[in-house]
C-alpha positions as a Markdown table, in Angstrom:
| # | Residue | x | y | z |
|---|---|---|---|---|
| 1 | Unk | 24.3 | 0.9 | 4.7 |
| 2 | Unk | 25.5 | -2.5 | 5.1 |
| 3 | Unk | 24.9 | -4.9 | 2.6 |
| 4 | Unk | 22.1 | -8.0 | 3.2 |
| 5 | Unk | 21.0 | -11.1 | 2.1 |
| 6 | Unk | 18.1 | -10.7 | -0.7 |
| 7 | Unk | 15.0 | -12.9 | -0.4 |
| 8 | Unk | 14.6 | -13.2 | -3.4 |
| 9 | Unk | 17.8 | -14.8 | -4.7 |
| 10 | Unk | 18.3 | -16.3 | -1.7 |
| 11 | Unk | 14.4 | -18.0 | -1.0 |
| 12 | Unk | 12.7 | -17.4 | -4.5 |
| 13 | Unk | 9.7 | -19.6 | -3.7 |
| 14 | Unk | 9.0 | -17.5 | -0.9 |
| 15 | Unk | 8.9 | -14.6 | -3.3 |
| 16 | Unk | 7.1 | -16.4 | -5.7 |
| 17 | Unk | 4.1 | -17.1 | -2.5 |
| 18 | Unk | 3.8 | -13.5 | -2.0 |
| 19 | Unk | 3.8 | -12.5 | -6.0 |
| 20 | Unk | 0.6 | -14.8 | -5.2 |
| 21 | Unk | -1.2 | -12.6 | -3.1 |
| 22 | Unk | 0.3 | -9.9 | -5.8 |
| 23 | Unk | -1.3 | -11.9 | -8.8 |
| 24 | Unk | -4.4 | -12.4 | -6.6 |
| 25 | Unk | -5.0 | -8.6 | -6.3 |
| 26 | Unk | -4.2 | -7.3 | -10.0 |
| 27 | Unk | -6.8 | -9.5 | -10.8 |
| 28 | Unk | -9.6 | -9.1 | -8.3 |
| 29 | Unk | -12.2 | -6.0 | -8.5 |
| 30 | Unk | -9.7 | -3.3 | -6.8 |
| 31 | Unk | -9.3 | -0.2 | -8.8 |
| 32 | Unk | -5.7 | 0.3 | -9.2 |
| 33 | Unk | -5.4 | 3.7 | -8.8 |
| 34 | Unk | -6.6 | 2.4 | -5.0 |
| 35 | Unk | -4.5 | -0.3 | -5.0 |
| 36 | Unk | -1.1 | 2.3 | -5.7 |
| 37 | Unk | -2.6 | 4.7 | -3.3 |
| 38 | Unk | -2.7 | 2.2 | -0.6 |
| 39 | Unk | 0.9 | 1.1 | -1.6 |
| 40 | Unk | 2.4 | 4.8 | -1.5 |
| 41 | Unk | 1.3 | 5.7 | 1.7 |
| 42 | Unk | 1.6 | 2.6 | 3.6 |
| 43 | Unk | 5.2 | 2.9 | 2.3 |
| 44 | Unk | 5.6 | 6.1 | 3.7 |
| 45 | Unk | 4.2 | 5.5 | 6.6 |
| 46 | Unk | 6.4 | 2.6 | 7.1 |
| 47 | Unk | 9.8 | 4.7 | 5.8 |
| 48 | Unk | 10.0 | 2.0 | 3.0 |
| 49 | Unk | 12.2 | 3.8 | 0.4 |
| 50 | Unk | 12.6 | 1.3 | -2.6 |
| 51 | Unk | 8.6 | 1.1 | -2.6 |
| 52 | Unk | 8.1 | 4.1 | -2.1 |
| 53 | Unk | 10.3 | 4.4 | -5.4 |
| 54 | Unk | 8.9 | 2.0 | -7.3 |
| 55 | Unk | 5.0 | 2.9 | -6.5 |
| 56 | Unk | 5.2 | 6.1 | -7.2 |
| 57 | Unk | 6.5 | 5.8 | -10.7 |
| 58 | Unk | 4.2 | 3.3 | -11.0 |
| 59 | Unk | 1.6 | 5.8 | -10.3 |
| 60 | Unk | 2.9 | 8.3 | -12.1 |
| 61 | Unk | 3.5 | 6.2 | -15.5 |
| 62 | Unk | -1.1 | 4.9 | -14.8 |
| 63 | Unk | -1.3 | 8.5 | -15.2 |
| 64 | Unk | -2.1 | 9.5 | -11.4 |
| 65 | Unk | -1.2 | 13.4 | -11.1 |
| 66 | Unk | 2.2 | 14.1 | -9.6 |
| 67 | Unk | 1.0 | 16.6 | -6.8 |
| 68 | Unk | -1.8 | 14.1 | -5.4 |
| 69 | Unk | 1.2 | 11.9 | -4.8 |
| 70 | Unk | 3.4 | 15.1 | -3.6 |
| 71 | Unk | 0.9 | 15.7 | -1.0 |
| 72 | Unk | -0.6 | 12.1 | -0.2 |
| 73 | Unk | 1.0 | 12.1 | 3.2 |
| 74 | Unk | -1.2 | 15.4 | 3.8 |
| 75 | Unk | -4.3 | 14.2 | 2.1 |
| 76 | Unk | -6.6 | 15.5 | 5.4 |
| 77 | Unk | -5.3 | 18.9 | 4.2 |
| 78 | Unk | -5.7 | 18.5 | 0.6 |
| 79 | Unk | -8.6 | 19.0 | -1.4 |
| 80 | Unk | -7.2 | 16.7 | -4.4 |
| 81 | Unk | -8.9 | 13.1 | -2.9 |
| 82 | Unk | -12.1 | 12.2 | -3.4 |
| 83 | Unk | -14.3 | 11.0 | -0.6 |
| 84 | Unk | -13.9 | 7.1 | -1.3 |
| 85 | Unk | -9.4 | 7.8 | -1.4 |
| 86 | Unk | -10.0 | 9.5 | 1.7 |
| 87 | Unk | -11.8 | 6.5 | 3.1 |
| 88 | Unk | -8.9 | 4.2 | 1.8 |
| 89 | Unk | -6.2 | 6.3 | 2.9 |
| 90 | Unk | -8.2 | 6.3 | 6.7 |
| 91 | Unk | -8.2 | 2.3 | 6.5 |
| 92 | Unk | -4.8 | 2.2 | 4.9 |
| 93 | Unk | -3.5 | 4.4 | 8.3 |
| 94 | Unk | -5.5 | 2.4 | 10.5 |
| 95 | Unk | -4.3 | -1.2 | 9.0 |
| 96 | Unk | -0.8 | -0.3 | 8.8 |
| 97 | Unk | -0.5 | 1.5 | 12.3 |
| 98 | Unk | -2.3 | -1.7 | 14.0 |
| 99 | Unk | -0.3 | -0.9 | 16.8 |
| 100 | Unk | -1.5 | 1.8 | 17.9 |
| 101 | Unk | -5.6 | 1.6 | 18.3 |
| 102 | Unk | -6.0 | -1.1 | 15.3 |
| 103 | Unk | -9.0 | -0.5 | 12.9 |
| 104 | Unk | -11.9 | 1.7 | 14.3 |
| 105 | Unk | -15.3 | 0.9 | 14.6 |
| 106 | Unk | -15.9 | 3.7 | 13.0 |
| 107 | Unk | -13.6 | 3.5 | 9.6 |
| 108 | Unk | -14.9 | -0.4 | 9.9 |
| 109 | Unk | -18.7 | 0.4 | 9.3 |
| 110 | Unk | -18.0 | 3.5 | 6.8 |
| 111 | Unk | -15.6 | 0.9 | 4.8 |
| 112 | Unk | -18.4 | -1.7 | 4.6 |
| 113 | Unk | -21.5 | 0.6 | 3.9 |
| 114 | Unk | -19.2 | 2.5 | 1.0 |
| 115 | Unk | -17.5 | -0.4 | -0.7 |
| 116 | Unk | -19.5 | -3.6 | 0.6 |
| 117 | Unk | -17.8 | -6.4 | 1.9 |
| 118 | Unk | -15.6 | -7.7 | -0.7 |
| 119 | Unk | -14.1 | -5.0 | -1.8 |
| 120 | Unk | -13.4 | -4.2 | 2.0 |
| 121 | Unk | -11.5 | -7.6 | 1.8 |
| 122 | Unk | -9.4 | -6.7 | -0.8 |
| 123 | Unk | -8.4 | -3.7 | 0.3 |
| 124 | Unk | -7.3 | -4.8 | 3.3 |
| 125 | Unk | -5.6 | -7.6 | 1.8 |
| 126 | Unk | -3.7 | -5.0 | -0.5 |
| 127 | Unk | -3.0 | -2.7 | 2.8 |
| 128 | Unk | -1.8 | -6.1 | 4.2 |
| 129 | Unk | 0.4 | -7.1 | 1.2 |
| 130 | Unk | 2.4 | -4.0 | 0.8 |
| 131 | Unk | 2.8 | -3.9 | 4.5 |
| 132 | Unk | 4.6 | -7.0 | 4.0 |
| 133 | Unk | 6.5 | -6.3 | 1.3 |
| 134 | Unk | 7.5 | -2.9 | 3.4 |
| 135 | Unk | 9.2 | -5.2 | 6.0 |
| 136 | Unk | 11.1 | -7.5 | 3.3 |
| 137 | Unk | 12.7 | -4.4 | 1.5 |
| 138 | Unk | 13.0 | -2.5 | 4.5 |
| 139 | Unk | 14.9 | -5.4 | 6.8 |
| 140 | Unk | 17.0 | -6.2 | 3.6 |
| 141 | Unk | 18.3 | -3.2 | 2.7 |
| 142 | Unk | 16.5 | -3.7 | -0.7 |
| 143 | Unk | 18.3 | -1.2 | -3.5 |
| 144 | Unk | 16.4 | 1.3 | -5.1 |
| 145 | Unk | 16.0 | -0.1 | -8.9 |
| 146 | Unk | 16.8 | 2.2 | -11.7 |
């Protein structure tokens, strides 16, 4: 792999913006073990290795159990995710595949009834952050950190 520019030596105040939206999230009313859900799988989905890298352990070090995050790119299959994860990793698909039939009426209404409407906002805001921070590390080459 080719060697790239890195945004954030390169434009650190544009890093700094999206840290932000980061800073906004750790402290609004999102649970985190949501918040690293949505940022593991919308990772995968995207093919994003160094946040894939860096979530996980992040997950793993909260405490979150190894084979939930083993299987979370199976979770219809699984029996390990509660209702409410399985809602998140619906919208979290939906959100991050908006290319392909965008957010569904369906996963829409559900979201709002279960969670209410402003924790529907910050979850999509968190599916939209890590999505961003997927294209960053992924058009940069970003290298995995130790």
């Amino acid at each position: 792999m080719d060697k790239r520019i890195q945004i954030d030596a390169v434009e650190p105040k544009a890093y700094e913006a999206m840290f932000g939206m980061e800073n906004y999230l750790q402290n609004s009313l999102l649970n985190k073990s949501h918040y690293e859900l949505i940022k593991i799988r919308a990772s995968q989905i995207n093919g994003c290795a160094f946040c894939i890298d860096m979530h996980t352990k992040v997950a793993l070090k909260m405490g979150e159990d190894a084979q939930r995050i083993f299987l979370l790119d199976a979770w219809r299959d699984s029996n390990l995710f509660v209702e409410e994860e399985q809602l998140i990793l619906q919208l979290t698909e939906e959100v991050t595949l908006i290319h392909k039939n965008g957010l569904s009426d369906e996963t829409y209404r559900k979201a709002i009834e279960v969670f209410g409407e402003n924790y529907f906002a910050q979850l999509i805001m968190a599916i939209v952050t890590i999505n961003s921070w997927n294209r960053i590390a992924i058009s940069t080459h970003k290298p995995l950190m130790d």
